[in-house]
N, C-alpha and C positions, 0 to 999 in steps of 0.2 A: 352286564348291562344294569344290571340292580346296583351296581357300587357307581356309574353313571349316575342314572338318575339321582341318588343319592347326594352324588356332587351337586349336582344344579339344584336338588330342594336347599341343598344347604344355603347356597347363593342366595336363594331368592327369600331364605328366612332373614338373611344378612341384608339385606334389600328391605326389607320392610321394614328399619330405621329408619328410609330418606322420611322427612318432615314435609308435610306442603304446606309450601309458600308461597307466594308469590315473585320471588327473586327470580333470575334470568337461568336459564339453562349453566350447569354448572361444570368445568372438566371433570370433575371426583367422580358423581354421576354416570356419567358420560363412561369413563373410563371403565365404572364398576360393569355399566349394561356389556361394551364390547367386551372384555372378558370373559364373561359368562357364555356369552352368548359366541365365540369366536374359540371357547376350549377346547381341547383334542375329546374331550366326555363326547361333546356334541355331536362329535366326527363330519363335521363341516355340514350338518346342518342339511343333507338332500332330501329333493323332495319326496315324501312318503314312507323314510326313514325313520326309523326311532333316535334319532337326533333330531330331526325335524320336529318331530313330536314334542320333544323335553322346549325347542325353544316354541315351538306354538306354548306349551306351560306357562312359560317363563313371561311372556308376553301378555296374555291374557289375564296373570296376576297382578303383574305393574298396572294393566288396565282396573283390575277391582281395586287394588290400592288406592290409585289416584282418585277414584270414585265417576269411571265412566259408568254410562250406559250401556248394557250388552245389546249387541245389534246384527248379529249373525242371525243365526237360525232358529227361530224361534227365539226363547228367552235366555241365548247362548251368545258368545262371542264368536264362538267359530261358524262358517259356513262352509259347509263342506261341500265338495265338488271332484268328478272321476278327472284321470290323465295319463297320460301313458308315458313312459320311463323310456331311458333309453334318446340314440341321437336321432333328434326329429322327430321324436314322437314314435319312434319304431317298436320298441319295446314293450314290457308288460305291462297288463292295465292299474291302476290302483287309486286310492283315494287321498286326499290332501285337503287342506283347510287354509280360508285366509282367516284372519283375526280383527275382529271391527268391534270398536266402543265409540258412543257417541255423547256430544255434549249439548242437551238441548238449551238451546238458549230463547225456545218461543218466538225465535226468526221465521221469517216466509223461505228464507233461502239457508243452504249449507255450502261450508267450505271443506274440499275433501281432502286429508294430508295423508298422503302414504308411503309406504318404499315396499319393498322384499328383503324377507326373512330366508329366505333360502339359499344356499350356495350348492358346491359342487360337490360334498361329499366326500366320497373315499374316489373320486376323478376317475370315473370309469363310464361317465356320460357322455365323452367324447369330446367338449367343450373347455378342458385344462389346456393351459399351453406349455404345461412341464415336459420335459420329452419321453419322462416315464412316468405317469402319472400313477398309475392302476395300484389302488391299494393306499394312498398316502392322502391321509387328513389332509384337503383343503378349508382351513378352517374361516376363509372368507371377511377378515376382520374390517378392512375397509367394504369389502363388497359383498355381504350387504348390513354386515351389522351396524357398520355404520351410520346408516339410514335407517334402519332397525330403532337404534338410542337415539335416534333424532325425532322420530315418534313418539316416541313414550314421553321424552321433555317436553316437545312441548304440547303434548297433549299435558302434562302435569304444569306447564306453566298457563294454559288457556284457563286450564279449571280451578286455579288459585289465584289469578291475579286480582279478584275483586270486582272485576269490569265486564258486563253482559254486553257483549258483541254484537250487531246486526247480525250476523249469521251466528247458522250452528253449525258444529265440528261434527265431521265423522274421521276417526284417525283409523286408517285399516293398513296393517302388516300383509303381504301378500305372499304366496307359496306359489310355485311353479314358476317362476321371471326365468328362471335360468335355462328351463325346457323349451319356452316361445313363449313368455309373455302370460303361462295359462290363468293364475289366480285374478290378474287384473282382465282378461278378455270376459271371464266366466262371473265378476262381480260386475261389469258394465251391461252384461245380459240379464242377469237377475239381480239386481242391487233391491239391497235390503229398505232404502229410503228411497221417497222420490225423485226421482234423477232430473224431471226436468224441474225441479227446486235446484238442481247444484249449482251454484254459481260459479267458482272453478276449481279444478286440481292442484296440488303441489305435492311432485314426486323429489323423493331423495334417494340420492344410488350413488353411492361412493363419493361421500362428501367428508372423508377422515383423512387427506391428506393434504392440506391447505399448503400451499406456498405461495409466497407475496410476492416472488417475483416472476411467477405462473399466474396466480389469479385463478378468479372465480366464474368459470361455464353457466351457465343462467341460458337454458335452452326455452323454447318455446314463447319466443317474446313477441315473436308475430302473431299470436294467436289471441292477443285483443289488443286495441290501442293503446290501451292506458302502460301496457308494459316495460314499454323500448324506455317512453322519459323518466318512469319512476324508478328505473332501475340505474338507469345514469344519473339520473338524482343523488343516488346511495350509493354510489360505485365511492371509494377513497384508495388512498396510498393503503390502508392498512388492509385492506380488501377490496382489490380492485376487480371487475366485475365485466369477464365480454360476453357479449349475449351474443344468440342463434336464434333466428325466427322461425325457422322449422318445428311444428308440431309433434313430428314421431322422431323415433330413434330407437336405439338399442336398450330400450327398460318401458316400465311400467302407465307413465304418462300418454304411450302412446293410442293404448287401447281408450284412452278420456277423450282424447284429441278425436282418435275417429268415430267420436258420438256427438262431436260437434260442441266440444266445452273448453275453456280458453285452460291453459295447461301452462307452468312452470317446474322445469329440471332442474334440479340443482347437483352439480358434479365438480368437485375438488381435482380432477383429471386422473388419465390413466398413467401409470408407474409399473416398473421393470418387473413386480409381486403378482398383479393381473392374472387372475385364473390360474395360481400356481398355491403350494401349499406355504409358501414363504409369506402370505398376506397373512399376517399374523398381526397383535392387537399392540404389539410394544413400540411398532411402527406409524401409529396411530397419531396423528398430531390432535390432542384431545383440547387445547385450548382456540387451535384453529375450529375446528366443528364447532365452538361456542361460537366464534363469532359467524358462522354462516347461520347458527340456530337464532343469531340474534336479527342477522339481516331478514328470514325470513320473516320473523314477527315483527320488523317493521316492513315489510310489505303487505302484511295482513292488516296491519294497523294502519296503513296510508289507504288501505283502499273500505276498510271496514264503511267508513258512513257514506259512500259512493253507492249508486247505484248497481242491481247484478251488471257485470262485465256483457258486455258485446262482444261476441266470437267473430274471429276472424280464419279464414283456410290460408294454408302455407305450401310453399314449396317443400314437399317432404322429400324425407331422406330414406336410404332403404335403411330396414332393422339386420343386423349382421346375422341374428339367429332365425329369420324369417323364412329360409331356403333350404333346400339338400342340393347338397354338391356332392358329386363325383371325386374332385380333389379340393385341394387347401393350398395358400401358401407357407401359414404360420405366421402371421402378423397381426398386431395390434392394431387396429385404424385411427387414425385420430376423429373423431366425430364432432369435435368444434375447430377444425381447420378451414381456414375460407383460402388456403392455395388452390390451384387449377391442380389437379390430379388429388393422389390417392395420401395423403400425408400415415407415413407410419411409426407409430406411437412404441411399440416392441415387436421384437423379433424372440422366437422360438427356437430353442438350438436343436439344429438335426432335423428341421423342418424343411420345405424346398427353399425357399425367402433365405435361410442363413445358408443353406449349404452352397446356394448363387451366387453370395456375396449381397445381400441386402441389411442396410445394419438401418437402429433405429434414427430415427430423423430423416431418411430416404423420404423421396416426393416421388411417388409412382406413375408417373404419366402414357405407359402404354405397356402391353402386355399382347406379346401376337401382334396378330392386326389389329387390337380395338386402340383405340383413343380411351386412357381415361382421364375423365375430367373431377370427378368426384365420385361418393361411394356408392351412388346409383348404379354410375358405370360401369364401375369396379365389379358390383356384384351383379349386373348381368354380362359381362366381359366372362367371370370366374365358369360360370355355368356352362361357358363352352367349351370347356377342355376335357382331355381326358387323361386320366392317370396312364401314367410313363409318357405322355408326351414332353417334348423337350420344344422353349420356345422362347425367344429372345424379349427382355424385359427393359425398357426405357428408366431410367430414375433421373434426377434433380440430387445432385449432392454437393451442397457446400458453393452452390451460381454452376454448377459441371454437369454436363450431360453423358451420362453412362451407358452402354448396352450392357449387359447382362444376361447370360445364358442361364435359364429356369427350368429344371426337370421336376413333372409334377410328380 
């Protein structure tokens, strides 16, 4: 462990070159934070682990660097808060930290950029979709370092540009996303600033794997007016952009949304690595993240001399980690699919889903008796089964309607 830590001081002494500028978020950057913060040292990073530890380090130094403000606990960057390990919450108790710096700019109102620092660890959380997981670094490189170095930029590009914003920034790295959400539930409970000054969120969670002819998720656009057109505004060929007006979902946004504060997701989409230890940083499209780091700050910058945002409520969506089940399929969901049913993004090998015959891109439209129509359904559909039952599965494959026989 001591030759661990050792690695990551070394990083972050290698790190305390970058210069501040005011120039745009940069891939080199970008690249250096995923690495570090994505190495096998970290051992993926679980929460209340001493790799979790090294990158809360790692984080809170980029923050004295760039020359935030400490805004945790007292006159600390971290805030610390209890959680319990383990699937659902079952397991043992312990303590964990998110990481908050803030930029005052003497505004009435603040803008709050965040993501999670934390991933799966040595995959023994329950939540890996490898089929043998126990024991092997998941080092989580798009998820959630990702959005980890999309913090730190541009928190370092807000506090060099030269330019005092109507708002102030709080940029906070979260722990717990990957057990239910806990770092962002337990910062919207006790938040360190005044909350009803926030004007809105913007959450990132696996935004390292851009493809143009995928495009860019932009979730939560229903939750103030001004979102839907500015964001079509800025959609292009080079980064084209669908948006989801749903407030919650599976990451950290969602606990802002249910305080009643207008909320933006940004997600590069999920890929075949997803909870597995193969999301590794080489994988990583580092100049794509530049350009979602740069759509994001013109979205900050189109709405900066507007008035605070007006909140709007949405048709939510269920969180995939929000429940205990009995069984599982093994599938990925897609969470910005607007088909009628269950759209599935990855399959699991050796899970019930693969051993059915479900591969990915399958449209899931019934299971048993339910109807499903979306991932509402889905997940109160799932709740009612029980392990070894065996039960006929509807799918959509390629305009073809399948049956499919599923043993949970």
């Amino acid at each position: 462990m001591i030759k661990s830590i050792a690695v990551a001081l070394i990083s972050i002494a290698c790190l305390s070159n970058f210069h501040c500028t005011a120039q745009q978020p940069g891939a080199k950057k970008i690249q250096q934070h995923i690495k570090i913060l994505a190495s096998d040292s970290l051992e993926g990073r679980g929460t209340g682990t001493a790799g979790g530890t090294m990158a809360l380090t790692y984080i809170q130094e980029q923050f004295r660097q760039i020359g935030l403000e400490p805004k945790g606990d007292g006159k600390l960057f971290t805030q610390k808060y209890p959680f319990k390990s383990g699937v659902h919450g079952t397991g043992n108790e312990g303590t964990t930290y998110n990481v908050i710096g803030y930029l005052d700019n003497k505004a009435p109102n603040t803008i709050i950029i965040g993501a999670h620092y934390d991933h799966l660890g040595l995959g023994n959380e329950g939540s890996s979709l490898e089929a043998n997981p126990g024991g092997k670094i998941h080092n989580g490189a798009d998820d959630n370092a990702s959005g980890t170095a999309g913090v730190i930029e541009l928190a370092r590009y807000f506090k060099n540009n030269k330019v005092t914003e109507k708002n102030n920034f709080l940029f906070i790295c979260f722990s717990g996303e990957e057990l239910g959400l806990y770092g962002s539930k337990y910062f919207t409970e006790h938040s360190t600033i005044d909350f009803n000054k926030v004007n809105y969120m913007i959450n990132m969670d696996m935004i390292g794997r851009l493809d143009a002819s995928k495009g860019l998720t932009v979730m939560g656009t229903g939750t103030s007016p001004v979102w839907e057109p500015l964001l079509k505004k800025l959609s292009t060929a080079e980064v084209p952009i669908k948006t989801d007006s749903s407030g919650t979902g599976p990451s950290d946004h969602t606990s802002f949304y249910l305080k009643n504060m207008p909320v933006l997701h940004f997600f590069t989409g999920s890929h075949s690595d997803y909870h597995k230890p193969s999301d590794d940083w080489d994988k990583v499209n580092f100049d794509g993240e530049v350009k979602v780091l740069d759509l994001i700050i013109k979205v900050i910058e189109a709405e900066d001399k507007e008035p605070k945002l007006a909140f709007l409520t949405t048709k939510s969506k269920s969180m995939g980690g929000s429940r205990s089940f009995k069984v599982t399929l093994g599938v990925m969901p897609s969470y910005s699919s607007d088909e009628v049913g269950l759209k599935v993004d990855g399959v699991t090998d050796n899970r019930p889903a693969a051993k059915a015959g479900i591969l990915t891109g399958d449209l899931i439209t019934k299971i048993g008796d339910y109807t499903i129509k979306d991932i509402q359904e889905y997940m109160d559909a799932l709740g009612k089964f029980e392990k070894g039952q065996t039960v006929p599965v509807v799918v959509k494959r390629k305009g073809e309607s399948l049956m499919l026989s599923l043993t949970f």
